[in-house]
Biopython code that builds the backbone (N, CA, C, O; Angstrom):
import numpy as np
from Bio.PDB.StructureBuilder import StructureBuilder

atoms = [
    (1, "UNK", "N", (0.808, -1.203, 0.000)),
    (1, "UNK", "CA", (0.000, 0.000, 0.000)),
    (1, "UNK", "C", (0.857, 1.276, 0.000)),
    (1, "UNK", "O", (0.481, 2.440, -0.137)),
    (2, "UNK", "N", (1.836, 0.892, 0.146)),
    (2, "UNK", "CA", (3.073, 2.368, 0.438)),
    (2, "UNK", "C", (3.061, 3.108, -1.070)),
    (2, "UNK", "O", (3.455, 2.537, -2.087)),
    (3, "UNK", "N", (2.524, 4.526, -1.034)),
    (3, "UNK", "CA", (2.394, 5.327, -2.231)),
    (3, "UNK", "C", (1.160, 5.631, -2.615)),
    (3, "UNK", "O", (0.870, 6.755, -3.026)),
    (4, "UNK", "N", (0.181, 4.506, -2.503)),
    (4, "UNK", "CA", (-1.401, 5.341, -2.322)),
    (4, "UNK", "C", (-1.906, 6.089, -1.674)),
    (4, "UNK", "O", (-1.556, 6.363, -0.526)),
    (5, "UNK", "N", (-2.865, 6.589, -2.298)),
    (5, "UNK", "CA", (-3.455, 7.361, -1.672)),
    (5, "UNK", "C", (-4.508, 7.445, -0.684)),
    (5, "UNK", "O", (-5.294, 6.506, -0.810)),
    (6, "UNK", "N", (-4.687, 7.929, -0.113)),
    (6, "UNK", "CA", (-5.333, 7.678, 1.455)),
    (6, "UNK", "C", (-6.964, 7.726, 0.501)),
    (6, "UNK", "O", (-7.070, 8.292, -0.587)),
    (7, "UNK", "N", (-8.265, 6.905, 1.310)),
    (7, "UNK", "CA", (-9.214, 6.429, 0.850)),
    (7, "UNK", "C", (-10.267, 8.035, 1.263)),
    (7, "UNK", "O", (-10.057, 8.510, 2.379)),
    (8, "UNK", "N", (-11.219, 8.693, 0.440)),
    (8, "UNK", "CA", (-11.949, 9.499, 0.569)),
    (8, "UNK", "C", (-11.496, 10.832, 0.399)),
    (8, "UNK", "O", (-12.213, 11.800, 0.648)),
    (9, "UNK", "N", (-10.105, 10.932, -0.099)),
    (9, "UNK", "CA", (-9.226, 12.188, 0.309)),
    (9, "UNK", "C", (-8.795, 12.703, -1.492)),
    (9, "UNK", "O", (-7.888, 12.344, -2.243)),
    (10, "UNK", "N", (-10.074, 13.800, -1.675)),
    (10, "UNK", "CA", (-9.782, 14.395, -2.817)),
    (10, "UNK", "C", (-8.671, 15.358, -3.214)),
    (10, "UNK", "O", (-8.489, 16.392, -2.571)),
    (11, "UNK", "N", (-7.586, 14.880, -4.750)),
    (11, "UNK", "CA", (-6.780, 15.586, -4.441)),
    (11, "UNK", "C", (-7.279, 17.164, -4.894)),
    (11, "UNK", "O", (-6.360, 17.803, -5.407)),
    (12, "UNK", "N", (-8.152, 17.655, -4.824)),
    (12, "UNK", "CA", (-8.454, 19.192, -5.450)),
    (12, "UNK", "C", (-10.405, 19.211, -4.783)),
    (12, "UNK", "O", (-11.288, 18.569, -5.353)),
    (13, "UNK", "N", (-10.541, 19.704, -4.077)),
    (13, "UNK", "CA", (-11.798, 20.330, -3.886)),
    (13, "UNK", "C", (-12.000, 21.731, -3.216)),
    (13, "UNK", "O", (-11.327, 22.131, -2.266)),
    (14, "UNK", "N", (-13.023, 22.439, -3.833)),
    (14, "UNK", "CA", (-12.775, 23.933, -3.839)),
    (14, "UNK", "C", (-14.170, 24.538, -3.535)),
    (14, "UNK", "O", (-15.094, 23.727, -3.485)),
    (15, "UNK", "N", (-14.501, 26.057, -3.293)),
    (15, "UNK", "CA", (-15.930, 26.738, -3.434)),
    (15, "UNK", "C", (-16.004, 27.926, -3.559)),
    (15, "UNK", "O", (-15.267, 28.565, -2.809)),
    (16, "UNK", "N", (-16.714, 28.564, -4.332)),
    (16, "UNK", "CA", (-16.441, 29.526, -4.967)),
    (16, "UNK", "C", (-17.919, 30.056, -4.122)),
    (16, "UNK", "O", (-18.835, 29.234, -4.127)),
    (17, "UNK", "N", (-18.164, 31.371, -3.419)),
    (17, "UNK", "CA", (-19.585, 31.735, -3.199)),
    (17, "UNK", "C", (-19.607, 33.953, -3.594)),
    (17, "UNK", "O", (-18.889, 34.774, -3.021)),
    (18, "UNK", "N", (-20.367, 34.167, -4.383)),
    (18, "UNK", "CA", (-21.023, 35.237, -4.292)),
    (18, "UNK", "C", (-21.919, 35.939, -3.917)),
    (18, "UNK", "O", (-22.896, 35.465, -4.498)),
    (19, "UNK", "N", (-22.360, 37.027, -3.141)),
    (19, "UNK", "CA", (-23.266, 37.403, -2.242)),
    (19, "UNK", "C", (-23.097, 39.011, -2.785)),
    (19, "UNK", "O", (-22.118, 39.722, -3.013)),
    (20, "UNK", "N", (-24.857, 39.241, -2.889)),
    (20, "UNK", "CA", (-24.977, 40.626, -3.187)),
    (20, "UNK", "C", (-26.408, 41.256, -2.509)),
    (20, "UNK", "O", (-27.588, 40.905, -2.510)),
    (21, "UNK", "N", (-25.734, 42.234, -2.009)),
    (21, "UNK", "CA", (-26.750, 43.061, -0.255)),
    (21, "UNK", "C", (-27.419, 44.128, -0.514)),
    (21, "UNK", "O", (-26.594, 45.039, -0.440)),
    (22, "UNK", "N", (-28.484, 44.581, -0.790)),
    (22, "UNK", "CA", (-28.781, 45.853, -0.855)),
    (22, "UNK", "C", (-29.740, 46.135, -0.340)),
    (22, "UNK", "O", (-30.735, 45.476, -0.642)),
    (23, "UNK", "N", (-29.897, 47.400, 0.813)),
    (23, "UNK", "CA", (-31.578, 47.345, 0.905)),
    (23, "UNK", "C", (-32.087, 48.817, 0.484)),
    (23, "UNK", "O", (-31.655, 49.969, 0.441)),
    (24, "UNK", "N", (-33.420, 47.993, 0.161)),
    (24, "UNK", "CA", (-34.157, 48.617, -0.997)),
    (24, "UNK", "C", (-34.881, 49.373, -0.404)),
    (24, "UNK", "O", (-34.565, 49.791, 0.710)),
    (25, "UNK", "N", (-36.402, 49.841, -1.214)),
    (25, "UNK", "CA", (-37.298, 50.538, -0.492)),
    (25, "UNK", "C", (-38.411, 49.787, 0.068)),
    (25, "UNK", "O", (-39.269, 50.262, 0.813)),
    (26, "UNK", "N", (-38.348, 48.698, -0.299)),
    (26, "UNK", "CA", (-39.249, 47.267, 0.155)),
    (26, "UNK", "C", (-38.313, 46.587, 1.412)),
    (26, "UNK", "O", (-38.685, 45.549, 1.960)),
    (27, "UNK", "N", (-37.247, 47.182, 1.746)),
    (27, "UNK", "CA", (-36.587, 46.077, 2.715)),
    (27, "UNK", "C", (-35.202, 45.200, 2.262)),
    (27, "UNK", "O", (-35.020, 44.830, 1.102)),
    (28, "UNK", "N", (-34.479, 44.994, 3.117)),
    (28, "UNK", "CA", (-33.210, 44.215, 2.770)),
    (28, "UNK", "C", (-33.443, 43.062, 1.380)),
    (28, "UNK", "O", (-34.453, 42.358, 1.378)),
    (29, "UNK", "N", (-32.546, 42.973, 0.382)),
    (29, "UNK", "CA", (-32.494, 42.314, 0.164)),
    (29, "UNK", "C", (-31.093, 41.416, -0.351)),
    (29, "UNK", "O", (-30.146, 42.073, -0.784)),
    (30, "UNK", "N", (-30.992, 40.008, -0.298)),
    (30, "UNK", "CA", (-29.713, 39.351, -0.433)),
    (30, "UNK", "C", (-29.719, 38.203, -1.272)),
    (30, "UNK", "O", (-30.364, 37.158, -1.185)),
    (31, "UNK", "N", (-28.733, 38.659, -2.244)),
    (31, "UNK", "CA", (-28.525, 37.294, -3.190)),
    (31, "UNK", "C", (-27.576, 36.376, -2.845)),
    (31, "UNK", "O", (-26.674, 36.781, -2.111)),
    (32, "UNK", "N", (-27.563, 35.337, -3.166)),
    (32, "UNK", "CA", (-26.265, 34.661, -2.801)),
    (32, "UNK", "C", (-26.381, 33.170, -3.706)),
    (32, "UNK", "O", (-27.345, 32.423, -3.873)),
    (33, "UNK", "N", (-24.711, 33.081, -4.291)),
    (33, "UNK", "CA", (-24.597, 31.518, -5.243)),
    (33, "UNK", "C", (-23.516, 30.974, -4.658)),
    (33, "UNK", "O", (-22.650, 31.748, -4.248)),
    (34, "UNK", "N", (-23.349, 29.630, -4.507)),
    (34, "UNK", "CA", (-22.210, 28.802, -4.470)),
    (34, "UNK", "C", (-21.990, 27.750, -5.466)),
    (34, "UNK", "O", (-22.878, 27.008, -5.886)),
    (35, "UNK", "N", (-20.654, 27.724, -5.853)),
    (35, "UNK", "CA", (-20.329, 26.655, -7.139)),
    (35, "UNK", "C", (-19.204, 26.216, -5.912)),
    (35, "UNK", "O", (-18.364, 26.984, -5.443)),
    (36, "UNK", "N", (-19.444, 24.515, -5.443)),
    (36, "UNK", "CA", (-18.423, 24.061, -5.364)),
    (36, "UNK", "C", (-17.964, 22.807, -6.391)),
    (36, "UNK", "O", (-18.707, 22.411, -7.288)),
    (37, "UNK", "N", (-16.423, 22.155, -6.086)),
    (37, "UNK", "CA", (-16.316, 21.473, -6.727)),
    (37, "UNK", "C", (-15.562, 20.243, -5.864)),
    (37, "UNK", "O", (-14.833, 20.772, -5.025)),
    (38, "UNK", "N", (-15.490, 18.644, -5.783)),
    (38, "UNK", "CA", (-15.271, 17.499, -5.579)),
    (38, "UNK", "C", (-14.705, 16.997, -6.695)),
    (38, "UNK", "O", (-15.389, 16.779, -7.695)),
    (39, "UNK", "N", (-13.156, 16.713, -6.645)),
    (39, "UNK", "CA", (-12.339, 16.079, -7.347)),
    (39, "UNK", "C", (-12.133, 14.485, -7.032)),
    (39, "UNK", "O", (-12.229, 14.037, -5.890)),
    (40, "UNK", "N", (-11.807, 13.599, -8.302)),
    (40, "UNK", "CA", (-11.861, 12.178, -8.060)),
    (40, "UNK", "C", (-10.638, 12.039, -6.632)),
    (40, "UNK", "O", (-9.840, 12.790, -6.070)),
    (41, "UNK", "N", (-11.124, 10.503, -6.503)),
    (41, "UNK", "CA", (-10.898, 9.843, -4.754)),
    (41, "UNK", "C", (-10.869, 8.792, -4.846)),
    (41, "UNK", "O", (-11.682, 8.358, -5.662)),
    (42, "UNK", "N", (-10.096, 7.865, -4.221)),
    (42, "UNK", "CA", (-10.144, 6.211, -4.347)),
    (42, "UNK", "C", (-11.467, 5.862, -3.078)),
    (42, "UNK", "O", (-11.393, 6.623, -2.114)),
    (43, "UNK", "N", (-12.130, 5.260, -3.041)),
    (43, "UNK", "CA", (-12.817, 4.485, -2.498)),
    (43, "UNK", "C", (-12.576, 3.951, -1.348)),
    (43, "UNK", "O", (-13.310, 4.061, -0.366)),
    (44, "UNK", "N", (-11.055, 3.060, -1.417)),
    (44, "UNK", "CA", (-10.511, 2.293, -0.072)),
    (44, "UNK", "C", (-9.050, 2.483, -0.840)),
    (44, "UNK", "O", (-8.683, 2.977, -1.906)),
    (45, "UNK", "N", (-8.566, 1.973, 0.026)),
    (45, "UNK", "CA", (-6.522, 1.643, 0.480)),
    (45, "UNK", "C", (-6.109, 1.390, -0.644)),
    (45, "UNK", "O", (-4.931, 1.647, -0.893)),
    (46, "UNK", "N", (-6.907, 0.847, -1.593)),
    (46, "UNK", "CA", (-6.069, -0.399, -2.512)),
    (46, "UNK", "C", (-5.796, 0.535, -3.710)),
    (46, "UNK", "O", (-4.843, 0.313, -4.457)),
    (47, "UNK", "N", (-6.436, 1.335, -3.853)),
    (47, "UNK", "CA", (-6.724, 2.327, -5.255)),
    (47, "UNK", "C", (-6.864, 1.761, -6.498)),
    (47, "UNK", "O", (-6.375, 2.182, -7.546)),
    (48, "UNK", "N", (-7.599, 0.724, -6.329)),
    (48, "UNK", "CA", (-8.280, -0.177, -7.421)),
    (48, "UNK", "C", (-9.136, 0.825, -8.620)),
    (48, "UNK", "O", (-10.077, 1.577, -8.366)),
    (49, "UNK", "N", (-8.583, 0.614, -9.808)),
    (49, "UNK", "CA", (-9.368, 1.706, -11.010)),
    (49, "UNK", "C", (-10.499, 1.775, -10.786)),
    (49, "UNK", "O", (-11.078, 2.849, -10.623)),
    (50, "UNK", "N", (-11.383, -0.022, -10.700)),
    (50, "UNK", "CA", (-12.814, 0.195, -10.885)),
    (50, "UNK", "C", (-13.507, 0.590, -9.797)),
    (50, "UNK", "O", (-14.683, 0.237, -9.876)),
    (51, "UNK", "N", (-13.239, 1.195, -8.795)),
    (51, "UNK", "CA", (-13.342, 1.386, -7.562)),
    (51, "UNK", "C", (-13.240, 3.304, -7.430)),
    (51, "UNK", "O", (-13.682, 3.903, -6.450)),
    (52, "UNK", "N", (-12.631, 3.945, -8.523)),
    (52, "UNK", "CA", (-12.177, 5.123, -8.503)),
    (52, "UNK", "C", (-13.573, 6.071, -8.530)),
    (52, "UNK", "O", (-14.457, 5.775, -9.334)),
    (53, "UNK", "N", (-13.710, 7.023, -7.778)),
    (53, "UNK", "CA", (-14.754, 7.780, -7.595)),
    (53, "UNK", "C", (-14.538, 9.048, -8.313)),
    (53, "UNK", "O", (-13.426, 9.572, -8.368)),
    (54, "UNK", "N", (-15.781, 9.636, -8.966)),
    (54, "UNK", "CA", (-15.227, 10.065, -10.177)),
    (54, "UNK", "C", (-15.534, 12.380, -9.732)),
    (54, "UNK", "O", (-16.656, 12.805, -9.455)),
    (55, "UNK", "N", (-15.107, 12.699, -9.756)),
    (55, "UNK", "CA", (-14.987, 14.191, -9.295)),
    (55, "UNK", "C", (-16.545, 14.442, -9.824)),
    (55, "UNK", "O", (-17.199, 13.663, -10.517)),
    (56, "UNK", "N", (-17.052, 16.006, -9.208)),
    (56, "UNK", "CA", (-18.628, 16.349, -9.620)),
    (56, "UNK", "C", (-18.587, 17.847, -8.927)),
    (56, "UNK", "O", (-18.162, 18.218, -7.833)),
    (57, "UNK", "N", (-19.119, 18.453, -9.868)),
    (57, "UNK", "CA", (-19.508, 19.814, -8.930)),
    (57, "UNK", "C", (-21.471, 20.143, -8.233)),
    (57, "UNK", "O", (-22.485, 19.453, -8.126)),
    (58, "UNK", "N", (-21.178, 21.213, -8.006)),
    (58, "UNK", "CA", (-22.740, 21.432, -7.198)),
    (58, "UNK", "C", (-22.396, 23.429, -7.731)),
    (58, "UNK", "O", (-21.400, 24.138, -7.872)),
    (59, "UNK", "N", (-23.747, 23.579, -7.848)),
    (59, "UNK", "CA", (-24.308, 24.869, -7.839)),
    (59, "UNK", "C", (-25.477, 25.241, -7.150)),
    (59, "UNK", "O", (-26.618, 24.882, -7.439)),
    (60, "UNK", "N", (-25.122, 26.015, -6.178)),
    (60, "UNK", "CA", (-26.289, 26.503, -5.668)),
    (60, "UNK", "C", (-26.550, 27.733, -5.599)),
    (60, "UNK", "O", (-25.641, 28.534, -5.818)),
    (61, "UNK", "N", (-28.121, 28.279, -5.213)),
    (61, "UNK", "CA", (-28.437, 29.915, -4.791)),
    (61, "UNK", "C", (-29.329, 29.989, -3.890)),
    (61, "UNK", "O", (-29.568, 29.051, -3.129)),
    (62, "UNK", "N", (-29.938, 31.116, -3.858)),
    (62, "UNK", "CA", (-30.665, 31.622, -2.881)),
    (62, "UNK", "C", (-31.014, 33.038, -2.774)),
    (62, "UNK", "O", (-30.078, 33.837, -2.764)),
    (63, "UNK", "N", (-32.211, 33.477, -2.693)),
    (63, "UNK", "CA", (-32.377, 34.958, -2.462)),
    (63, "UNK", "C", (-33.432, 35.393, -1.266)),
    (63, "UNK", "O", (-34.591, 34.979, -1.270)),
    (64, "UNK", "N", (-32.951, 36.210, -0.311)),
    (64, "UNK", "CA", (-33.968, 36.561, 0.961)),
    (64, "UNK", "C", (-34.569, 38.292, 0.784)),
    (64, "UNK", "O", (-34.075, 39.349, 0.392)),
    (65, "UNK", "N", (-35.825, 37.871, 1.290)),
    (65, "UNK", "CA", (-36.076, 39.681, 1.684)),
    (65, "UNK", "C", (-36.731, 39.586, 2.845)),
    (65, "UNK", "O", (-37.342, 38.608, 3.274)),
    (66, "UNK", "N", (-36.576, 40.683, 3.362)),
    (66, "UNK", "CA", (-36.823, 41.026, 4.545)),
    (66, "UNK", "C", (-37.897, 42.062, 4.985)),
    (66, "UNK", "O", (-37.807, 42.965, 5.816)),
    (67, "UNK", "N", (-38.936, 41.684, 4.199)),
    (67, "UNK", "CA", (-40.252, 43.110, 4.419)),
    (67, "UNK", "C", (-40.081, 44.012, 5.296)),
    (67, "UNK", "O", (-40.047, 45.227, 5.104)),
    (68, "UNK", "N", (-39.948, 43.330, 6.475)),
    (68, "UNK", "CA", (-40.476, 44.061, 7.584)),
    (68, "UNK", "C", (-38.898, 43.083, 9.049)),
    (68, "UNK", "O", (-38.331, 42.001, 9.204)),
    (69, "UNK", "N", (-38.938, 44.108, 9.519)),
    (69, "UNK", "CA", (-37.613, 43.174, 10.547)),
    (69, "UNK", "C", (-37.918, 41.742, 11.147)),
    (69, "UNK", "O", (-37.045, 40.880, 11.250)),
    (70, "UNK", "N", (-39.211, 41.568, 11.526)),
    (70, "UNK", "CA", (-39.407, 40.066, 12.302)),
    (70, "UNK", "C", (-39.724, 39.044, 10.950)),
    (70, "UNK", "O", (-39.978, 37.842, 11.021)),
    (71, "UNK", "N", (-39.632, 39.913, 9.643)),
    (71, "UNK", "CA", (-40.243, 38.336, 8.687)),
    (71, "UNK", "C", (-39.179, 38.323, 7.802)),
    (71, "UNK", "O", (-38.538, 39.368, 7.696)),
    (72, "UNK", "N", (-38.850, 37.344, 7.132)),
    (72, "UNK", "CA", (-37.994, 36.950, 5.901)),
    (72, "UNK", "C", (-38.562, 35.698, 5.007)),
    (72, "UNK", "O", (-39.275, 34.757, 5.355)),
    (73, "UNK", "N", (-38.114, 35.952, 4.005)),
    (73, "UNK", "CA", (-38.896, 35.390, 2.951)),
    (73, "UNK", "C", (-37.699, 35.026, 2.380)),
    (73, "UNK", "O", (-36.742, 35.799, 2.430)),
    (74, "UNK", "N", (-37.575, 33.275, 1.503)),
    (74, "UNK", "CA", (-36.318, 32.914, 1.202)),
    (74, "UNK", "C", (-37.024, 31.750, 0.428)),
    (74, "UNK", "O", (-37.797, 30.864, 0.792)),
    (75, "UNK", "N", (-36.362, 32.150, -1.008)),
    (75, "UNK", "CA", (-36.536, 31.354, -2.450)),
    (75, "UNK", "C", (-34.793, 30.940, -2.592)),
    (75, "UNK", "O", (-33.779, 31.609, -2.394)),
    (76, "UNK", "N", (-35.037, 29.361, -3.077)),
    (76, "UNK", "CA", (-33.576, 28.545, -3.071)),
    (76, "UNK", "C", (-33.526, 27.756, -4.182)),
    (76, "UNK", "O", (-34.623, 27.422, -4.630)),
    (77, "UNK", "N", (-32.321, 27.277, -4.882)),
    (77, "UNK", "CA", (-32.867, 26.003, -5.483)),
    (77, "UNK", "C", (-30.801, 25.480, -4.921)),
    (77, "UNK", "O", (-29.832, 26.204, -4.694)),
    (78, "UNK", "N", (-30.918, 24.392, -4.911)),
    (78, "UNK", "CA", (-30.353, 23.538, -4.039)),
    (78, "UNK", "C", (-29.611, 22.932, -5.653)),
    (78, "UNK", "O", (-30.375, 23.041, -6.613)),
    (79, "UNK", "N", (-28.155, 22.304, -5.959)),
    (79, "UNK", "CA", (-28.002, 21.392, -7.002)),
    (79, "UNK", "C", (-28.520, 22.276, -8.550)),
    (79, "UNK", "O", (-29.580, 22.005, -9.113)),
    (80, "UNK", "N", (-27.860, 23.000, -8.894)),
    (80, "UNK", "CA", (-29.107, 23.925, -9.830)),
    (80, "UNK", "C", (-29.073, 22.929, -11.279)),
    (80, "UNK", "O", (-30.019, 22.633, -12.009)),
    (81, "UNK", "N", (-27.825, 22.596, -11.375)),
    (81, "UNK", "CA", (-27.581, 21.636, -12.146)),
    (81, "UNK", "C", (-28.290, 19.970, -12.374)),
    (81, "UNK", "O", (-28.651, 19.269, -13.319)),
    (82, "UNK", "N", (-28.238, 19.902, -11.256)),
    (82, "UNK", "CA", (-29.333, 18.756, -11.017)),
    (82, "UNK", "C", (-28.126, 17.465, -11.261)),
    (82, "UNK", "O", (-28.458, 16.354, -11.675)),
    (83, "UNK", "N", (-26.883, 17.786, -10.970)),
    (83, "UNK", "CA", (-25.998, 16.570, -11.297)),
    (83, "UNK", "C", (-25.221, 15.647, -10.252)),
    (83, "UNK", "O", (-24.194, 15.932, -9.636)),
    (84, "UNK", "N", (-25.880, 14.607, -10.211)),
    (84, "UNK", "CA", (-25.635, 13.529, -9.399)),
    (84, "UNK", "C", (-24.387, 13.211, -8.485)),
    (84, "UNK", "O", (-24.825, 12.197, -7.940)),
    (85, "UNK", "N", (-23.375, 13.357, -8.055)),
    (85, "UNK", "CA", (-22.095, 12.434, -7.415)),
    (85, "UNK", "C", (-22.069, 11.836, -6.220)),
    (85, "UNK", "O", (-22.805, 12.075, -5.262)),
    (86, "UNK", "N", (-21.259, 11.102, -6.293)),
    (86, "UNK", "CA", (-21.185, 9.935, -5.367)),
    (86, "UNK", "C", (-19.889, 10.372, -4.157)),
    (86, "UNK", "O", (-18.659, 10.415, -4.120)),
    (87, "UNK", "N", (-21.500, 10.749, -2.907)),
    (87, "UNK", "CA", (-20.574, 11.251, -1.854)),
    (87, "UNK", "C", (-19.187, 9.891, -1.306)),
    (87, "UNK", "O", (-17.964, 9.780, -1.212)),
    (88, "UNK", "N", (-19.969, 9.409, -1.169)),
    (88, "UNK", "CA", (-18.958, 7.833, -0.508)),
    (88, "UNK", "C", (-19.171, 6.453, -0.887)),
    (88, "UNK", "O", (-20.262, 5.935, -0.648)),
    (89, "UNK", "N", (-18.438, 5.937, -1.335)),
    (89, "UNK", "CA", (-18.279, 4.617, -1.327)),
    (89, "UNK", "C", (-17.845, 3.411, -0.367)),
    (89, "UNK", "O", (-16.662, 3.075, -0.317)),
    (90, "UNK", "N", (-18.546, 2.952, 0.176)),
    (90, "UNK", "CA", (-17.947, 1.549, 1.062)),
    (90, "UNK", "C", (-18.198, 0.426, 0.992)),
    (90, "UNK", "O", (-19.410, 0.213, 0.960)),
    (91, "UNK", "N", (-17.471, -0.580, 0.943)),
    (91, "UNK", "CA", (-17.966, -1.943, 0.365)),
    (91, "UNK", "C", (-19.270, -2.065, -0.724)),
    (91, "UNK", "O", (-19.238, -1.819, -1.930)),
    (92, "UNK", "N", (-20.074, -2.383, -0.158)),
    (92, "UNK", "CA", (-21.804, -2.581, -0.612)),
    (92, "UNK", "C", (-22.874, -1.123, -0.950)),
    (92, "UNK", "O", (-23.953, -1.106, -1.543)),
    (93, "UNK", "N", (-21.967, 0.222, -0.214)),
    (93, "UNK", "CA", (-22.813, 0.933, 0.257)),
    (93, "UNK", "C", (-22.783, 2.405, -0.778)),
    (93, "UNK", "O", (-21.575, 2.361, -1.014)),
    (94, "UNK", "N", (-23.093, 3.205, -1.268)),
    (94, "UNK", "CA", (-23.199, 4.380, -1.990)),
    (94, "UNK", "C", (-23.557, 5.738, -1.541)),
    (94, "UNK", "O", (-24.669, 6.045, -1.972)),
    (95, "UNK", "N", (-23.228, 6.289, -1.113)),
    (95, "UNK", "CA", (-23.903, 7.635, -0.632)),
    (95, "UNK", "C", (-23.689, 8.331, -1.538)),
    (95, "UNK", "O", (-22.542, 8.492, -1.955)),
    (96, "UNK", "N", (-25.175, 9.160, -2.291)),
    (96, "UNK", "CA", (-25.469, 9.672, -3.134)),
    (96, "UNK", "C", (-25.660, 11.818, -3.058)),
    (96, "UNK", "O", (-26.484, 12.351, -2.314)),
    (97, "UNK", "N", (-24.838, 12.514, -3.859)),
    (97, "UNK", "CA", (-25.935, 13.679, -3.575)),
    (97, "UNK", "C", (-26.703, 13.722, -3.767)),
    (97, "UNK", "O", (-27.112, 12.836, -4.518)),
    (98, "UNK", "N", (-27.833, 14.937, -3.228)),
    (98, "UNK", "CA", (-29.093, 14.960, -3.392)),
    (98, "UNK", "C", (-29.809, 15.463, -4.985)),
    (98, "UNK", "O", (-29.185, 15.864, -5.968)),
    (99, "UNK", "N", (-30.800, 15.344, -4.888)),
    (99, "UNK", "CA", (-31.390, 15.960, -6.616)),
    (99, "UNK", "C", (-31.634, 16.944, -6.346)),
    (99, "UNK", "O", (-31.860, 17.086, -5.144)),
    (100, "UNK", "N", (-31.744, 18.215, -7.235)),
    (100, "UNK", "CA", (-31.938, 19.365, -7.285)),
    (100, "UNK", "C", (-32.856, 19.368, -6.405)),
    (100, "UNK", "O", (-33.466, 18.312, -6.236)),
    (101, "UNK", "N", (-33.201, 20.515, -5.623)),
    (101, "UNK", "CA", (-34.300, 20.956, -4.400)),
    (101, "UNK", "C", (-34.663, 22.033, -4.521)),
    (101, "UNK", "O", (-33.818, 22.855, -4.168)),
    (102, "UNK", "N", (-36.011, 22.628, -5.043)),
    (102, "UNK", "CA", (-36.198, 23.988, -4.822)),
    (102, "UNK", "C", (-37.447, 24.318, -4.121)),
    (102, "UNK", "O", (-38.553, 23.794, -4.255)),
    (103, "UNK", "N", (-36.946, 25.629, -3.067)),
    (103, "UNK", "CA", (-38.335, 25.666, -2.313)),
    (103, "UNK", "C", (-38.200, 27.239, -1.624)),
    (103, "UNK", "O", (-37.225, 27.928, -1.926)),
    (104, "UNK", "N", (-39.101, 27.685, -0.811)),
    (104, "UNK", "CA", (-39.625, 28.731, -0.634)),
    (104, "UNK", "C", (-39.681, 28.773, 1.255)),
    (104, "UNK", "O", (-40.513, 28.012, 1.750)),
    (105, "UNK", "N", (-39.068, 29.388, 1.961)),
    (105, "UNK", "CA", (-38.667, 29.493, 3.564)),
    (105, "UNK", "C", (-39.315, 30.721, 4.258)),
    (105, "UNK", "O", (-38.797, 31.833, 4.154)),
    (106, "UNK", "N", (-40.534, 30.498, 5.019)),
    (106, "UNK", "CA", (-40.748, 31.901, 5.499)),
    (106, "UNK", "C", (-40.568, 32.084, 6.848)),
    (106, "UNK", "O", (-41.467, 31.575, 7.516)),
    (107, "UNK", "N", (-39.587, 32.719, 7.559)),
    (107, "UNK", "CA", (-39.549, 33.039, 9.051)),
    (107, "UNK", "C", (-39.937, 33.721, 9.362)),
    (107, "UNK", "O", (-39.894, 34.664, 8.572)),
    (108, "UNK", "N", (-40.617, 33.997, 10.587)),
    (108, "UNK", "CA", (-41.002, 35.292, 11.574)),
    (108, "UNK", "C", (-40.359, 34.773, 12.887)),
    (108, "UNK", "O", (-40.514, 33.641, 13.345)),
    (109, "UNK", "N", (-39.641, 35.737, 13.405)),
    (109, "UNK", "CA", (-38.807, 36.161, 14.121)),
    (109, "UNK", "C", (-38.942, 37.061, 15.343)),
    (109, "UNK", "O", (-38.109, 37.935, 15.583)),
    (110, "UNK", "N", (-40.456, 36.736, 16.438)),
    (110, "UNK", "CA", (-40.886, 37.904, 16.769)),
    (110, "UNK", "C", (-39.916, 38.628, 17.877)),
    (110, "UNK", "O", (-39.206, 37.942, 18.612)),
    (111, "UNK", "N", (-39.935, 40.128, 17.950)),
    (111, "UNK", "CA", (-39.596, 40.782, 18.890)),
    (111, "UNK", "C", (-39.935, 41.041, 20.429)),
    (111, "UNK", "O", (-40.674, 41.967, 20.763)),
    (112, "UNK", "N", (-39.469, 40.347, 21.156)),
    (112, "UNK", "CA", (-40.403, 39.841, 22.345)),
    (112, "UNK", "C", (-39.832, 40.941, 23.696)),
    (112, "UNK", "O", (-40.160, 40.926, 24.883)),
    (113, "UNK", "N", (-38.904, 41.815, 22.991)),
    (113, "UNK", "CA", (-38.993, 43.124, 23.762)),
    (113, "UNK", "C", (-39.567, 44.147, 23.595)),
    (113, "UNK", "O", (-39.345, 45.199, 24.195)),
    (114, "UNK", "N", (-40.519, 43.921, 22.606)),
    (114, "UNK", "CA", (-41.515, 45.163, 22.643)),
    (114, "UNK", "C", (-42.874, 44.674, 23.679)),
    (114, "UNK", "O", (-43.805, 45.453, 23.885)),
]
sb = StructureBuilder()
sb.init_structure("model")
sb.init_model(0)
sb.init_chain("A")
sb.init_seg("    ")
for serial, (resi, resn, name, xyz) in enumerate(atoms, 1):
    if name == "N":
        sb.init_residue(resn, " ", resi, " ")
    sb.init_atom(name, np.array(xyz, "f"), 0.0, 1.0, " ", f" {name:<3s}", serial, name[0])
structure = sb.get_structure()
């Protein structure tokens, strides 16, 4: 085994995120994207080819507003790409990312010192 590479240990993974703030006349508002990326990985010890896990990126976003101070309102989509990789491999077992996710978050936040 002397010279392989250690099992789960990508040689290059990275994340790139942008965020843009402004508040408006409606209330705060905030954009925000992340592109990361997952470079190939051996599986286990042995660094067997067919066993080699193959690199994948992810894109995500998100945008919040803030009407009013106790509420926020938050549109996402999760995976924008919608492209599959394979978090882990073990023997029998696969851990998968998730499929694209998009959805809509509303908090209220009340002020309980007034």
């Amino acid at each position: 085994m002397t010279g392989n590479t250690l099992p789960q240990q990508p040689a290059h993974k990275m994340a790139m995120t942008l965020m843009f703030s402004d508040v408006t006349g409606i209330g705060p508002v905030t954009a925000l994207t992340t592109w990361s990326y997952t470079g190939s990985r051996w599986s286990d010890i042995g660094n067997v080819p067919y066993q080699k896990i193959h690199g994948y990126d992810r894109w995500d976003a998100r945008i919040s507003w803030e009407p009013k101070p106790d509420w926020e309102i938050t549109g996402y989509v999760q995976n924008i790409m919608d492209e599959i990789g394979i978090q882990e491999f073990a023997y029998a077992n696969v851990w998968l990312t998730e499929h694209r996710q998009i959805g809509v978050q509303f908090r209220w936040r009340p002020d309980m010192t007034r």
